[in-house]
VMD Tcl script that draws the C-alpha trace (Angstrom):
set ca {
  {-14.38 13.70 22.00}
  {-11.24 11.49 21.56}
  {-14.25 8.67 20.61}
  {-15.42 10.79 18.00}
  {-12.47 11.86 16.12}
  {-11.17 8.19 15.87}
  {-14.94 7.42 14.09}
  {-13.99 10.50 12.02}
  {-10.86 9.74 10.51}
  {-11.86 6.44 10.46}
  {-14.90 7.12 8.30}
  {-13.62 10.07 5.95}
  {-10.47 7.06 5.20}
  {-12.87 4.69 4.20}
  {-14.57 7.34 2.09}
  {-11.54 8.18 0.67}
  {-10.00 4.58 -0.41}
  {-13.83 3.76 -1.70}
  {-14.03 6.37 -3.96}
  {-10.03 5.99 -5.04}
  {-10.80 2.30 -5.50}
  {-14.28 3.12 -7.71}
  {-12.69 5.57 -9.89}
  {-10.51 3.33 -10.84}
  {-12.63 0.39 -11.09}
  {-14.75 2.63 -13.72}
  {-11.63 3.37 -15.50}
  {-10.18 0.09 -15.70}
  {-13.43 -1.02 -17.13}
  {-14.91 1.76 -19.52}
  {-10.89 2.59 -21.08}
  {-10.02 1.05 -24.23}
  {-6.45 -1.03 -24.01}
  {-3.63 1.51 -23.88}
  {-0.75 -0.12 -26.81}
  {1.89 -1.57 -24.13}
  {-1.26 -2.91 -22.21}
  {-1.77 -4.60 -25.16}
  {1.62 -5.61 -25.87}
  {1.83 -7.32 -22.49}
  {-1.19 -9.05 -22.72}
  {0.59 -11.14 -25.68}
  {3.20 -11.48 -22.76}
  {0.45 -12.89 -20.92}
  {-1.09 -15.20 -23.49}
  {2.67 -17.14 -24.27}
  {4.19 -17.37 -19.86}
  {7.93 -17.66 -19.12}
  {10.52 -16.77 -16.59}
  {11.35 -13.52 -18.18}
  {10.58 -11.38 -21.69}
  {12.91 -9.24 -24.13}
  {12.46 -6.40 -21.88}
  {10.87 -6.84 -18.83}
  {10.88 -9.40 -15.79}
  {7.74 -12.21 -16.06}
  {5.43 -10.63 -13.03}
  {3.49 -7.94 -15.51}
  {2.63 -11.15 -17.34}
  {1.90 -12.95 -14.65}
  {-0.51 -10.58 -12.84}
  {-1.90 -10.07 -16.47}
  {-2.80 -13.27 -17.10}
  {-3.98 -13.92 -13.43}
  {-7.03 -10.74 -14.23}
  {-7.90 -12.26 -17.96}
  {-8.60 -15.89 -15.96}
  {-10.71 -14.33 -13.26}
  {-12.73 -11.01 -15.22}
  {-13.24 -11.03 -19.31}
  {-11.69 -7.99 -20.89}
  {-9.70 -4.96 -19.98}
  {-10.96 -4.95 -16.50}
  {-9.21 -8.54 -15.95}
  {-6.37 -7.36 -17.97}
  {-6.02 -4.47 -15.19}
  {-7.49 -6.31 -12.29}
  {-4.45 -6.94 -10.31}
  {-3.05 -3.58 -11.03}
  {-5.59 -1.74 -9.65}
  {-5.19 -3.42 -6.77}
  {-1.88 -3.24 -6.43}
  {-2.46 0.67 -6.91}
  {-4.90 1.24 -3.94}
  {-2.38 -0.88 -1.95}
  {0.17 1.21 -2.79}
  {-1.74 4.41 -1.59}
  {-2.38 2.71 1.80}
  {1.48 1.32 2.09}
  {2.42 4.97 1.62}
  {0.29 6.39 4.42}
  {1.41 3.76 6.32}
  {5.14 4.90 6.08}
  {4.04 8.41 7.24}
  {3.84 9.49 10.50}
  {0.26 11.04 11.57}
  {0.05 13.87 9.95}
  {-3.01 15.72 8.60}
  {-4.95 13.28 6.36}
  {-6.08 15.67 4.14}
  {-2.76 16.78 3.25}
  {-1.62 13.03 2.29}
  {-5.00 12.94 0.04}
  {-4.22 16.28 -1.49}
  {-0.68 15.35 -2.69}
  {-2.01 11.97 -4.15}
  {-4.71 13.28 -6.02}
  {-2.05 15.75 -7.59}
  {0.17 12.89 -8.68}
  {-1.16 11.70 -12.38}
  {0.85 8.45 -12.43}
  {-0.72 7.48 -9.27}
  {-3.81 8.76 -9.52}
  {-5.04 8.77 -13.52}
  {-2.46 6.00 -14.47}
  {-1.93 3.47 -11.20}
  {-4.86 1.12 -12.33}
  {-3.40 0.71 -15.89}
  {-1.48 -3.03 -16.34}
  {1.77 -1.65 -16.60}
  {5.09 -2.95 -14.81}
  {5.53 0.63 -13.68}
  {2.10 0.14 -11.09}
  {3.96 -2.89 -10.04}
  {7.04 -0.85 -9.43}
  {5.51 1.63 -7.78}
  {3.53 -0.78 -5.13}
  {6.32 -2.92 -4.32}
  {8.67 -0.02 -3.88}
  {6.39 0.99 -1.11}
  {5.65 -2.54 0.39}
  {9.65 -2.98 0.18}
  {10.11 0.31 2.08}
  {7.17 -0.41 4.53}
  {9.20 -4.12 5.12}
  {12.33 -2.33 5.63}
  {10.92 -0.09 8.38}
  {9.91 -3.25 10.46}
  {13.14 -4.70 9.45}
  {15.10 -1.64 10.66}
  {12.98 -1.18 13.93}
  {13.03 -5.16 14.39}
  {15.30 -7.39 12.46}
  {14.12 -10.60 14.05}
  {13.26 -13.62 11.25}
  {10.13 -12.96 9.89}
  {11.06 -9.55 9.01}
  {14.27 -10.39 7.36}
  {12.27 -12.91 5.24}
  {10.28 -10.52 4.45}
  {12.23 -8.24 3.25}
  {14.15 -10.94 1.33}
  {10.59 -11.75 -0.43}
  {9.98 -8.09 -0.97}
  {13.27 -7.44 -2.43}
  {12.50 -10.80 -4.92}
  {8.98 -9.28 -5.95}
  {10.48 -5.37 -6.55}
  {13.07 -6.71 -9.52}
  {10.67 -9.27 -10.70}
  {8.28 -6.29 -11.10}
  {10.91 -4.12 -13.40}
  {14.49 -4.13 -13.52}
  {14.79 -0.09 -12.27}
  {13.82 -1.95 -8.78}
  {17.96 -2.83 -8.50}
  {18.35 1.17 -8.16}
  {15.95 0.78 -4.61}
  {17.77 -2.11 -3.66}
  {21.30 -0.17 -4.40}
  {20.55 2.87 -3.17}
  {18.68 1.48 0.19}
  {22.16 0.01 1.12}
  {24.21 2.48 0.23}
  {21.92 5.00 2.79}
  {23.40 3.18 5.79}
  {26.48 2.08 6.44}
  {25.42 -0.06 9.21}
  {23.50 -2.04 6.94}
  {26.67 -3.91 5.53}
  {27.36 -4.65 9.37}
  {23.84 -6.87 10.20}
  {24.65 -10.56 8.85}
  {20.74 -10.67 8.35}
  {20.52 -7.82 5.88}
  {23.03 -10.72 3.63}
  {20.46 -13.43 4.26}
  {17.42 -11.40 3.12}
  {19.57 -10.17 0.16}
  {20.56 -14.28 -1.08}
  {16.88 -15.31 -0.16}
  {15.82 -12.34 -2.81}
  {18.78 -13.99 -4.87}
  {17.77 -17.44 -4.61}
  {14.15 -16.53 -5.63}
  {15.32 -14.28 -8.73}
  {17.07 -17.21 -10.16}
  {14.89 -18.56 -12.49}
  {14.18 -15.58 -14.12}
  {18.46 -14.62 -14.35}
  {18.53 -18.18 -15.66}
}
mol new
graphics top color blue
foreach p $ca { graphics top sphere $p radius 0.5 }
foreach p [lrange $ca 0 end-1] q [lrange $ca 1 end] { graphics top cylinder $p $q radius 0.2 }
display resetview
């Protein structure tokens, strides 16, 4: 019995990224540019360290989908990605609750759901929010080396993906006080530094 309800939940999770991941590969592919999809695609077309208003990874992951797949679908590629990642990141920071729930509450969430495959830097937010906060529970339950760098890395990618990602950095710290006491949380936080140079530069 215990057999069987593994193969279940296995199977109906499967079924349920699948689907998540061909709905938005039809969307991605049969949707006409949105205007700031657009707008960062001329991002894309001219790279640098940074833009008027917007940290250089919504170019970058732009211009990395237009060199592998012709059109809007390589335009979105990466983000599309990035959003089914972000779905399984989330579950991933839940304990085991009822599946169906978790599914429920996505599908009810339009930014996720309708707009998560669209190449925005908000879909980049959004996933590396929750790979951050995914790091940051390792880190928290083990802050050996890898997970520090890790989080360092993580940190790095969440304000090169838009600069609201300083407000999850800020607020992160200022949830525990004990933070400020681990020497390591300092190194993760100059490795994120180090890496973010260029584009403060």
């Amino acid at each position: 019995i215990i057999s069987m309800k593994k193969n279940f939940l296995h199977n109906h999770r499967l079924l349920f990224y699948g689907i998540w991941l061909l709905l938005g590969i039809l969307q991605a592919g049969l949707t006409e540019l949105r205007d700031d999809e657009a707008y960062y695609r001329i991002y894309a077309l001219f790279p640098a360290r940074g833009y008027f208003d917007h940290p250089p990874f919504v170019a970058l992951f732009v211009k990395g989908g237009m060199w592998l797949f012709p059109g809007a679908f390589g335009i979105r590629f990466f983000f599309l990605l990035f959003n089914v990642l972000t779905v399984y990141f989330l579950e991933k920071l839940l304990p085991e609750k009822n599946p169906f729930l978790f599914y429920a509450i996505l599908l009810s969430m339009a930014l996720i759901q309708l707009g998560g495959w669209m190449a925005a830097p908000d879909t980049l937010l959004i996933f590396f929010t929750a790979l951050f906060f995914y790091l940051y529970k390792q880190f928290t339950a083990k802050a050996n080396w890898v997970n520090t760098l890790n989080l360092g890395f993580a940190a790095a990618a969440l304000l090169y993906s838009k600069y609201h990602g300083v407000l999850v950095l800020l607020f992160t710290l200022l949830s525990d006080r004990y933070l400020f006491k681990n020497y390591k949380v300092y190194v993760a936080g100059m490795l994120a530094l180090l890496l973010y140079m260029p584009h403060l530069y």
